[in-house]
Structures are given as C-alpha cells and as structure tokens.
N, C-alpha and C positions, 0 to 999 in steps of 0.2 A: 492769717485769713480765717482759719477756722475757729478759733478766739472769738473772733467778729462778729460770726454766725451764730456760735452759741448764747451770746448776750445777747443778741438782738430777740432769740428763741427764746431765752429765757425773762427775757421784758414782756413778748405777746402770749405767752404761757403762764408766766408764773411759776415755772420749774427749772429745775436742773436738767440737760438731756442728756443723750449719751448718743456721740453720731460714729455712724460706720460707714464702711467705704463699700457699696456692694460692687461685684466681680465685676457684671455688664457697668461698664457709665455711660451708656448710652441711655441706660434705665433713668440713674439719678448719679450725681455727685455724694450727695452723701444721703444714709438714711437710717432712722429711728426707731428701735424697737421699742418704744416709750408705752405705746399701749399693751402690751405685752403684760409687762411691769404692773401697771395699772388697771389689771380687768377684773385684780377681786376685788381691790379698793373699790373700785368704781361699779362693779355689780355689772358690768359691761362686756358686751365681746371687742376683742380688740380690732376687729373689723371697724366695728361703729366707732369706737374711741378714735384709733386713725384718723377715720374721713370728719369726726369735727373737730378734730385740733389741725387739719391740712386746713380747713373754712378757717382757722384764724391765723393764721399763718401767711399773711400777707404782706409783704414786702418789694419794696426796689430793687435788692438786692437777691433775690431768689423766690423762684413760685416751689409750692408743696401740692403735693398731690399723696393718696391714701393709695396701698397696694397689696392686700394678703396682710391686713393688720400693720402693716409698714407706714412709717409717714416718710414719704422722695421726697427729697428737697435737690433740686436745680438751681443751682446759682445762675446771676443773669448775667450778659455779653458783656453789659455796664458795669457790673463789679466786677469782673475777673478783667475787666483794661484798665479800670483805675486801680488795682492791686497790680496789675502789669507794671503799667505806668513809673507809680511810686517805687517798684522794685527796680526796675530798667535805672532810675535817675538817682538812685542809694546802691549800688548794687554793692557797698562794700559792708552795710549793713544788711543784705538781703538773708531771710530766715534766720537772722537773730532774736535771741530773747531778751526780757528784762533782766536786769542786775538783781541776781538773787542776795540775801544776807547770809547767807551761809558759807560756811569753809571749807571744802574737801581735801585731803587728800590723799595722793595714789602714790601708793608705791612698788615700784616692778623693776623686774627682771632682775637685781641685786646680785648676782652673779658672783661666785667665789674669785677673788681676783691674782686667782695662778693660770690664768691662760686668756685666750681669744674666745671669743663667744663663738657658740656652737649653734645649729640648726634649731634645737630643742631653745636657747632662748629666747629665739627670734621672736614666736607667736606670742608671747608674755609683753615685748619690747613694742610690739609693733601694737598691740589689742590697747596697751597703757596709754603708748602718745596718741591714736585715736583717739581715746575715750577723753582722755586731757583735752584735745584740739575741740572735740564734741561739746564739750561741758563748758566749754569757756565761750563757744559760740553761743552757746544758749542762756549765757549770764551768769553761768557757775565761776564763783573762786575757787579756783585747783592749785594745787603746788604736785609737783611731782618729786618725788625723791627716789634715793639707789641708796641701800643698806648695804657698806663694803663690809663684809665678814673675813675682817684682817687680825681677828683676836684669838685664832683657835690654831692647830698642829697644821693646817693644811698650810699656812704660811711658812712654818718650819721646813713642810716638808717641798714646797716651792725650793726654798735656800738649799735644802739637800740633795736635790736634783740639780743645781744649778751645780755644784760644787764636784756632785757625782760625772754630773759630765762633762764637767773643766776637767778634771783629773784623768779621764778616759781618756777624750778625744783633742782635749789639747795638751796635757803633759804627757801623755800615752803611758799612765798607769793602768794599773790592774784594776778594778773595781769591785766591789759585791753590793748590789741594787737592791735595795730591801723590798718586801711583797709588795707594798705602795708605794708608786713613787710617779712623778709628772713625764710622761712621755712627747715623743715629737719633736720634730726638728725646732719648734720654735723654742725649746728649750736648750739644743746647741748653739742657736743663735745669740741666747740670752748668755750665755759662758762664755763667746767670741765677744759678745758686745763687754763683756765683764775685763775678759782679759784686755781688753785694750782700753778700757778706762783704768782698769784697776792695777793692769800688771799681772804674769802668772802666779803670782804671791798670792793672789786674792782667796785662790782655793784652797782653802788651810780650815779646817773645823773652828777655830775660835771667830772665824769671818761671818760663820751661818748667821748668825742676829741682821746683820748690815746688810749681807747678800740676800737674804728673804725677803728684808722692807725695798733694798732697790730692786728685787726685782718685779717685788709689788708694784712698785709704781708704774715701772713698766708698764706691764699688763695690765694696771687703770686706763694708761694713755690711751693703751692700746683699744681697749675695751670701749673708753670713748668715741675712737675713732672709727669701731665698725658702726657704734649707733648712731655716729654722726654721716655717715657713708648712708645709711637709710631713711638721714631727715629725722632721726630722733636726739633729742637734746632733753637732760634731766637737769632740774635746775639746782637738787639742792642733791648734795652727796653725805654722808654719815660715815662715820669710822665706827667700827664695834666697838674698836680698839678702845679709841678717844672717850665712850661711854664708859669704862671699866672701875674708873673712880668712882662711880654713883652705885657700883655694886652693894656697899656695904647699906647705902641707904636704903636701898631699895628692897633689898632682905630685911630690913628692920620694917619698912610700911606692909612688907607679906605677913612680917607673925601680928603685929598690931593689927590689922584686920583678921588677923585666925586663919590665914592661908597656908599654911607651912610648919614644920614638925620636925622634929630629930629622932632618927632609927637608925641603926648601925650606927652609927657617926658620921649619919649624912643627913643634908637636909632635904626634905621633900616639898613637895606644892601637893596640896589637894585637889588635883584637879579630877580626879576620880567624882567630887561631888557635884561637876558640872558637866559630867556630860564622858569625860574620856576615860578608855576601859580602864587605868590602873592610875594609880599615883605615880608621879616623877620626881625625879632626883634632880635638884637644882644646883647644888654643892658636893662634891664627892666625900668619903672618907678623911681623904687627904686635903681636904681644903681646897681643890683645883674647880674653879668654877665649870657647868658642862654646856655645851651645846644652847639647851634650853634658857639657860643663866642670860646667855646676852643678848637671847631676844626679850626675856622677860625685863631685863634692863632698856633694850630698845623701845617697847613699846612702850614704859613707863616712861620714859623719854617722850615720844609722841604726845601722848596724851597730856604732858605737861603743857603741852604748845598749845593746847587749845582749839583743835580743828571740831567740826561739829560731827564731821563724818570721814572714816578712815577706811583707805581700799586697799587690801594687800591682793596681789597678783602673786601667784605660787605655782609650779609647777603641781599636774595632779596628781605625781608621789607624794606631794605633803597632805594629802586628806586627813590623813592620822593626827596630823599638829594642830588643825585647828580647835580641837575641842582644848587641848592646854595652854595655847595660847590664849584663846580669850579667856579659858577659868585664872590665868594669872592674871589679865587685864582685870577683870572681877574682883581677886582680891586687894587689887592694886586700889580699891577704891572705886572704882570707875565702871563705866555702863559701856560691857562687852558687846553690847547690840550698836554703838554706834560703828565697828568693826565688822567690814565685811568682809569674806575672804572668794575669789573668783580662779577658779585652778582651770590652766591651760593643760591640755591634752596634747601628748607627744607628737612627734609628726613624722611622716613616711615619706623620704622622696625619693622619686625614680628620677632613670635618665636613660629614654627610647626603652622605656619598659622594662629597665632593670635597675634594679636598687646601685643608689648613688654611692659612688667612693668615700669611701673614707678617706681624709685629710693625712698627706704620710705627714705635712706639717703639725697640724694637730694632737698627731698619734692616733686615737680611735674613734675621733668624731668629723665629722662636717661642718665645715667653718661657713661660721656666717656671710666671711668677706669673698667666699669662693662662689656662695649662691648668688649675692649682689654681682656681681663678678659678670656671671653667666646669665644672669636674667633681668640686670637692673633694680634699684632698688624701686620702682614703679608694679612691677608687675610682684616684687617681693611681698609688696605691701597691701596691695591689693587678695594677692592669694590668703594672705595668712588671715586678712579683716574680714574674708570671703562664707567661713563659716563659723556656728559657736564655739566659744572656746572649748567647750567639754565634751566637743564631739571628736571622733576622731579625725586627722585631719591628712590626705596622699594626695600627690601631685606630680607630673610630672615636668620634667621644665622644659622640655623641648614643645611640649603643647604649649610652654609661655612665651615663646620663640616665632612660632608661628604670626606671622603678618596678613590673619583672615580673619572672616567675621568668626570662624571656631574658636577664637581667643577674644574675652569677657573684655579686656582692657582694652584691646586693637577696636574692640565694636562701638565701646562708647566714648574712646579719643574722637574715632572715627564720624561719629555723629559730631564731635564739636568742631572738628578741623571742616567740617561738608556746611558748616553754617558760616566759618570766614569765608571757606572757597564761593556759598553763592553772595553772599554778600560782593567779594570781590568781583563776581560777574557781573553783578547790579549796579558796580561802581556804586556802593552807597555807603553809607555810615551809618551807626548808631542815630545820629543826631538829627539822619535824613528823615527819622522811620518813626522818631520817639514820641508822635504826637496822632499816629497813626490810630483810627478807629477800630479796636479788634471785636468789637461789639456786632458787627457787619459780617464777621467771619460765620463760614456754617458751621454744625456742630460737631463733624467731626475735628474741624480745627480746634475749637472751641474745647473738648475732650483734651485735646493736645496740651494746651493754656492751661485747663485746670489740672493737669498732672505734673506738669513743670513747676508748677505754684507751691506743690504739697509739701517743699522739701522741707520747713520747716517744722508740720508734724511727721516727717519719718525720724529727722535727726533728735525730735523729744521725744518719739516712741523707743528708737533704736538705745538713745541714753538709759534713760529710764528702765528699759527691759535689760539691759546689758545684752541686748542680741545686736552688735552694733553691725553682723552681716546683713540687716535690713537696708542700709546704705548702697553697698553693691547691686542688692537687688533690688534695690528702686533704679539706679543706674542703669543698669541693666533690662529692667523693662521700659525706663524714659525712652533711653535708647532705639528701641525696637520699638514703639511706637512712632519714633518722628524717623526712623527711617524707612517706616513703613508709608508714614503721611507724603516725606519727600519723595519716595518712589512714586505717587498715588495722582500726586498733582504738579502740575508748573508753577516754578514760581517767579524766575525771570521773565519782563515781557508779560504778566498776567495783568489785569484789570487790579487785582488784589496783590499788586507787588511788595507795596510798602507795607502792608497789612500781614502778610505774609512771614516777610523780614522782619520784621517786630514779633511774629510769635517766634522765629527760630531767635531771638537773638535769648529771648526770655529763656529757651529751653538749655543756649549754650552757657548762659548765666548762672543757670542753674547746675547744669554737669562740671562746670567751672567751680562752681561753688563745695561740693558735696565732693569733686576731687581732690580739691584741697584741704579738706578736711579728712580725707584718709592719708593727706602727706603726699600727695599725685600733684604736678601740673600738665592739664592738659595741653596735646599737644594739638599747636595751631596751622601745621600741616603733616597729613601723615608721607612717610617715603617707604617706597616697598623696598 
C-alpha cells in the first residue's frame, strides 16, 4: 500500500519522499517532512514549501494538506476498500513482497550436542525461525542452518559421563568424576538406555569413542525435538566433525592470503589486524586443532556456497569472537562485511515472583521442554520475539498463564476469536460481506482499515531493523484499537452490518497473518 503512494508522490513531484506515520491518525495517515530537507535548497521556509507541494498533490487515492511545514496525506475510503478488497480475496498472499535475487542465510542456536536445550537457547531459536518466517514472506531466499560442534573434548566428555555413570548407578562401582563432567538425570537415562541396548559390557573405557557419537545422536534427536515442540524446524544441519578434512586446505588459503604465522610451534591468525585485541592460535603446539580452527573451517565452508548475506545468532557471551571470526573470513579471501553477527541476551525467569527451578533432569539449567510444558509454545514464542534481542530479557510465567486482557497473547487472540464470534452472530461469511463498500465508513472506522492494512510495512521495517519486537507491538496496539472500536459501536443489526464485517474480517486477517509469522495460530475461540 505504501509503495503505491510513494510512486504516485513521486510521478506528481518528481522526487523521492520519505513518509512517516504521525502519532494522531486522525491528523493524517501518513506525513512528509520533505520541506524540511528542502528549505536551503529551495531558499524557502518549509512552511511555504509544504503548502505548494500539498496544491500538487492531487489524487484519487488520497488528499494532502500542509501543517507546521509538514505535508498530511490521507488516504481516500476508495483506496483503502480496494486494497481491502484485493487483500480479503489473496489473503494468502496478504503483505507479501516481491521475489528478491538475493540469498541469506541464518544460522542459530547450534547448541553443543551433550544435552537438551536449555532456557538461554530458546531466544536465539525462536528470534532465528522468526526472522526465517519474516524474510521469506517478504521475498527473501533464506536457508537456515544448526552448526553441530561434535569435533571438540565436549563429545569426549558426554561418553565419559555416560560411562561414569553406568559404572556408578548401574554396576554400583566406585567412581571419581573429574572437575568437568555432564550432570543430570538425563544423563542416567542415557546409561540405562545404553545398558539395554548395549549390555552392562558397554561401560568399559575402550567403548568411550562409540558411546560419545551414540550419545550424540541422542541429544540431536532430542534437541530436534524440543525445537520441533516450539514450531521450529532448521533445514540444513552441519557436522564440525564432517568439516575436519578441509582443515589442512583451509590453513593453506590462511597463509596464501598472509593471514596466519608460526610462534612457539603454533599457528596463529592475525586477527589482531582487524579489529580483535590479540592474535589467536588456530593450531596448538601439538598439532591438535583449537576451538577457533573449526569455525574458521566452518565459515570457509559457508562462504564457499555462495550466499550473498550471512546471519550468525550467538549468544551475548560471544561478543569477544566476532572480531576473529570475521578477520579469519577476511583472510579467507572473502568480504567479512557480508557476515552479520546479532547476540541474544540471557534471560531471567520467574515463577509467582521467584526465580524458576532449576532442571534436577538437566542438572543446573532450565529446560526448554519444561517452559513449553508450562506455558505453551504460543506464548513461549511470543514472549521471547516480545523484545530486542540485546536487551535484557524477565518474565514471569504465571503472568503467561493468566486468561485476561493482562496477558499480551490472551488480548490479541482475543480480538480474533471476537471477529468469528460476531461474525457467527450475523450468521454471515466472508463471501456475504466481500464486496461491501468500506468507502461509506466514518473515519474512525476508517483509522481502523488503515492500521490493519500497515502490516506489510511493519514486517519490512521489523526485518530490515532486526527489531522484529515491532511485530508484537503492532499486535498489540491493532488489538487495542478494534477492541476499543468494537466496544465503541454495534455492529450486528446496524445499518453498516456488512460494512462493518468486512473491516473486522480485514483486521483478523491481519492478526492472523502477523501470528503466524511469529509461529502463533490464532485462536478461533477463546475458553477461560
């Protein structure tokens, strides 16, 4: 809609403009600070500049009026029903964009795979398949991917917990648990489930190699299955592991580009010259590759595929990594700017005002599948897309619990479930309603119509800024808006029935729309 407006602005102009949404819309739908911009060019106060580009500004589609150097534009009854209309009768195309050429892709949560995902994953898992779901509505090519980091000791030391606590608590040895080691009952589970595929035999030290990768697997499945529990599905998955063969090449394209060095008898990355405070070690003494090594192998990987634009999702203890990750994409050859990197902030949750248990299954965290468990994955998904990621992020869940308008999700189901309910009162359909004049509506209806319309610039503003909490809170004011209007007026039985019914259907279309894209389906009746 707004696309529409600006080419038509910029055919009776001859400019580019730049429109904004002022607070009142009873003011204007949208307005222009173009004279502004323009007053020393033009040797003009932006007064006068205003009020003659509002005189040219003539259209069918919206009148312009000049205010405090501002140029209002008002859209007319006429176009906001025939963008109705066409949305009502696509709605599965509704706030879609054009087919971009370009490639993205995102990659999140990647989670070390010795356990169940934990509280702290979630806001990585949930912000990613958003932003995926976002970006593909608006004509972006996205791939999402999960980087399994199955090539370092933490696999080892999975298998050695696995083995340490076969021997404990099912042969009832003695044990000594070294300082690090995988806690939690799901890891006695994983020893019972061992023993019985495998036989008490299994726990024997020369087993660790086999009992690590199976219990890796495990904890892939497993891992799948809580972000399939929350409607998140990654399509493509990576082994570090599977990468390891391309080390040796990949160290050779570091010194051919002059990225990399030998001291002590190790090898280093300069990443010191881009940006991060010290040089690292890529290769140890001992020839054992470190940490750094498999992702610099990873991302040279990436980058071989070809994407135009690359999104890592990182918790925001990794701030320190990104200056060496991309000085190694850098000397990989490659243009470390097309890698972005977006760090999720930890998260606090209560329960009736006091900090939430800890998982005894887990050991020392909060499992993901215990908060879907307790709050749904609706209202999971919603809280965590709720603010930026790099803010801090508390909640409690008995407040997500609650079945009033106090709770953000219960208010704007609630507006779409109140548009079948009157619909069902009116005994009518969609199909009753869909040819309806909403051109005849007053303007605060009208107001209604063009807010329900916007959703396709919030989801390119929300994209684009990566503040994809702009979503909710468009949600969230739609909401309060038409329950404000439906309070305000009748609408069964009115003269303006079908008229009426056709803007709420457009408004649940719309909340329909914008839920499903945080991975919500709205519900079509609420039960207290």
């Amino acid at each position: 809609m707004k696309s529409e407006i600006l080419d038509e602005i910029r055919a009776l102009l001859g400019r580019d403009v730049v429109l904004e949404k002022p607070k009142d819309k009873n003011l204007a739908h949208y307005a222009s600070p173009l004279a502004f911009s323009l007053a020393k060019e033009l040797k003009k106060a932006p007064k006068m500049i205003a009020e003659d580009f509002a005189q040219k500004l003539n259209s069918a589609n919206f009148s312009a009026s000049a205010l405090n150097g501002y140029i209002n534009l008002r859209l007319s009854g006429e176009f906001l029903n025939h963008i109705a209309t066409a949305a009502l009768k696509n709605q599965e195309n509704f706030a879609k964009g054009k087919k971009r050429e370009t490639k993205t892709m995102i990659e999140y949560v990647s989670a070390n795979p010795t356990g169940p995902l934990h509280i702290g994953h979630v806001r990585g898992a949930v912000y990613g398949d958003t932003l995926a779901r976002v970006g593909r509505h608006l004509g972006h090519e996205i791939l999402t991917e999960y980087y399994i980091n199955d090539a370092g000791n933490q696999i080892d030391l999975l298998g050695i917990s696995i083995i340490l606590v076969g021997k404990e608590k099912i042969l009832g040895q003695t044990v000594e648990y070294p300082e690090s080691y995988y806690k939690g009952d799901y890891i006695e589970d994983l020893a019972r489930e061992a023993a019985k595929e495998f036989g008490n035999e299994i726990f024997k030290d020369e087993n660790l190699e086999m009992l690590a990768n199976w219990g890796k697997e495990k904890m892939l499945r497993l891992i799948k299955s809580n972000l399939s529990d929350a409607g998140i599905s990654i399509e493509n998955w990576v082994s570090e592991k599977s990468l390891y063969d391309k080390l040796g090449a990949t160290i050779e394209k570091l010194k051919a580009n002059g990225g990399i060095y030998e001291s002590d008898g190790k090898l280093w990355i300069k990443s010191s010259d881009l940006g991060d405070e010290k040089d690292r070690v890529v290769v140890r003494d001992d020839g054992r590759p470190t940490y750094l090594a498999g992702d610099i192998v990873y991302h040279n990987d990436k980058f071989e595929r070809g994407f135009d634009h690359y999104i890592n999702i990182w918790g925001a203890d990794h701030h320190g990594y990104i200056a060496r990750v991309k000085s190694s994409i850098h000397f990989l050859g490659y243009d470390e700017n097309k890698l972005e990197v977006i760090l999720a902030q930890m998260v606090s949750l209560l329960k009736d005002g006091e900090a939430y248990k800890m998982s005894k299954r887990a050991g020392n965290f909060i499992l993901m599948s215990d908060v879907v468990n307790e709050i749904g994955s609706d209202a999971l998904r919603f809280i965590f897309i709720s603010k930026k990621p790099d803010t801090a992020l508390e909640f409690d869940v008995d407040e997500l619990k609650v079945q009033d308008n106090s709770n953000p999700i219960f208010y704007i189901n609630y507006a779409f479930a109140r548009v079948n309910q009157v619909f069902a009162k009116a005994e009518k359909r969609l199909n009753d309603v869909i040819d309806a004049d909403l051109s005849r509506l007053n303007e605060n209806a009208q107001n209604l119509l063009f807010e329900a319309l916007i959703l396709d610039e919030v989801l390119e503003d929300a994209f684009n800024s990566r503040n994809l909490q702009k979503i909710p809170d468009y949600l969230k004011s739609l909401a309060a808006s038409f329950h404000k209007f439906y309070n305000e007026n009748r609408v069964v039985g009115s003269s303006d029935e079908k008229e009426l019914l056709k803007l709420f259907a457009v408004v649940a279309m719309t909340i329909k729309t914008a839920l499903n894209l945080i991975g919500i389906d709205p519900k079509a009746k609420m039960e207290h």
